[in-house]
N, C-alpha and C positions, 0 to 999 in steps of 0.2 A: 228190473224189479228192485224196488226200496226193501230197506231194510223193515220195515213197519208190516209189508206182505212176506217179508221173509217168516218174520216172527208170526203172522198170523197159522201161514202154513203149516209151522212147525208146530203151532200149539193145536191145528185141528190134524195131522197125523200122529199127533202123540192123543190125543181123546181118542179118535178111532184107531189106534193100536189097542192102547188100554180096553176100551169094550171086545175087541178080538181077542184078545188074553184069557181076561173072564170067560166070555163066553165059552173059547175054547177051552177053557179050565174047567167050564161046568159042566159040558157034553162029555170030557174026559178026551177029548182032541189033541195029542202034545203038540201035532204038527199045525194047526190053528193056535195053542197057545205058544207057542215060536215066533211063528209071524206076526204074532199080534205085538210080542212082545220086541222084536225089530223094528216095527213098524215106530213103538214107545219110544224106542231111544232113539231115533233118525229123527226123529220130531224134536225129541231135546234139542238132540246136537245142531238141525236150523235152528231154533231159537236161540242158543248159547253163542253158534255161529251169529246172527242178527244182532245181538249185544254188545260183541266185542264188535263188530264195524262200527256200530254207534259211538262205542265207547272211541274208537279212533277217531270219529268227524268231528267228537269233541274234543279233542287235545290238538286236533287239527284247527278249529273254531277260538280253543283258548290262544292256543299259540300265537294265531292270526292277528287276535282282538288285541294281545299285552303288545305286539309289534306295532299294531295302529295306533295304540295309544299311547307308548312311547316316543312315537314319531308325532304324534298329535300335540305331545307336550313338547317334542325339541323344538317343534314350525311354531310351537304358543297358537296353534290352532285347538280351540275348546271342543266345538263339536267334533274335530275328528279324534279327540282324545278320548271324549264323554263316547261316539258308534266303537270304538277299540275296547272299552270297560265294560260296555252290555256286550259286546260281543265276545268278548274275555267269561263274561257272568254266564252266558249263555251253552259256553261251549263246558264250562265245569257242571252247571247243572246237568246238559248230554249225557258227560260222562257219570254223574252220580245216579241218574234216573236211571242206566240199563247196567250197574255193579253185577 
């Protein structure tokens, strides 16, 4: 399972906590508004968890990329210096996208 269904997961058990909450908050249910309210924060906690792996594939992605294209400029090869610098750009973006 990708990180992308992680995140999705957790953001539809954190919507369906939240309407369990409520609800049970409205019937006056504490033990419905309990479980709704675990149900909330498990749902966070995959998405938060799903963020920080991203966040990792990108520092993994930058890493990669400045190592290609350091090597790309010691061989005075261009193109592998130019796939190192998008892949350098790519993996900072990763990690800025899922902070």
């Amino acid at each position: 399972m990708n990180n992308t269904t992680k995140r999705i997961e957790g953001a539809a058990e954190q919507a369906g906590g939240t309407i369990k909450k409520h609800v049970g908050k409205a019937i006056g249910n504490q033990q419905m508004e309990a479980e709704g309210r675990v149900h909330e924060v498990a749902g966070q906690a995959k998405q938060t968890a799903a963020k920080a792996g991203e966040r990792v594939k990108g520092a993994l992605e930058e890493a990669g990329g400045a190592i290609k294209q350091g090597a790309g400029k010691l061989l005075d090869n261009q193109q592998m210096a130019l796939e190192g610098e998008a892949k350098k750009v790519e993996g900072a973006a990763r990690q800025k996208l899922n902070k």
